[in-house]
C-alpha positions in Angstrom: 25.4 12.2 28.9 23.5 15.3 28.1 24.6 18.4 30.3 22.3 21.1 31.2 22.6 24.6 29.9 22.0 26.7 32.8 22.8 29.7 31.5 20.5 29.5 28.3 17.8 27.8 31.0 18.7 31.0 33.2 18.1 33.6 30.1 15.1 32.1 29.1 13.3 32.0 32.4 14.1 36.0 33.0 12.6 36.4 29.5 9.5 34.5 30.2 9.1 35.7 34.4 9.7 32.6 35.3 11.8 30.7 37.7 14.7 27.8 37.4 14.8 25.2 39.7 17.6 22.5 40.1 16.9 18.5 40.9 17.9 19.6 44.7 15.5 22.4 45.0 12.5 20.4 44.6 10.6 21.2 47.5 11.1 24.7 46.7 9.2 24.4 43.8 6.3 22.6 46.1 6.3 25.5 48.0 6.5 28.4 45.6 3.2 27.4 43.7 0.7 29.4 44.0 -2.7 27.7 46.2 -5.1 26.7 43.5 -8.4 27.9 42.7 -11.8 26.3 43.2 -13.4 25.3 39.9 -16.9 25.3 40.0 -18.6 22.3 37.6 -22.0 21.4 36.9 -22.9 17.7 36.6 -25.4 17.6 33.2 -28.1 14.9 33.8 -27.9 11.3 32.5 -30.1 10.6 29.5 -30.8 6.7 29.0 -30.4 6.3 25.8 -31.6 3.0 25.4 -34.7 3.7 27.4 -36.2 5.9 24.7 -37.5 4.2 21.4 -35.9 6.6 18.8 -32.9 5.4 19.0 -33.2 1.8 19.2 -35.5 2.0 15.7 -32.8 3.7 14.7 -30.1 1.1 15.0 -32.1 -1.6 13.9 -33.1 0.9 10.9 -28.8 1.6 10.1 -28.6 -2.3 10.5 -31.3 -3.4 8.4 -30.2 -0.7 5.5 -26.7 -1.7 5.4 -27.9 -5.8 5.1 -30.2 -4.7 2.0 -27.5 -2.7 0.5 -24.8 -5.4 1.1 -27.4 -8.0 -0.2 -28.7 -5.5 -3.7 -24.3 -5.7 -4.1 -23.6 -9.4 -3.6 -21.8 -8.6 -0.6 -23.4 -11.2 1.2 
């Protein structure tokens, strides 16, 4: 069983500013976070893809070159 270092655990959180809680302090940690912030986000708006004819030419354009390429090769 591994046994926690609470002094090296104590050292490091008064170099970082920062706080130590035990297993049985839990809801102490609950309570000492801060309230969070409200993140503002903007929602981008959907692009159908498929609904525009670039790109399924091309896809069938990719397909078709890889089939003559694997045909000049003897891949196929």
């Amino acid at each position: 069983r591994v046994e926690t270092d609470i002094a090296d655990l104590t050292a490091a959180t008064r170099t970082s500013g920062g706080k130590l809680y035990r297993p049985d302090e839990a809801e102490a940690l609950i309570d000492d976070l801060p309230a969070g912030r409200h993140a503002p986000t903007t929602r981008l708006p959907d692009v159908p893809l498929w609904n525009s004819w670039p790109v399924p030419v091309l896809f069938l354009a990719l397909l078709a070159s890889e089939w003559i390429l694997r045909k000049r090769h003897g891949m196929l």
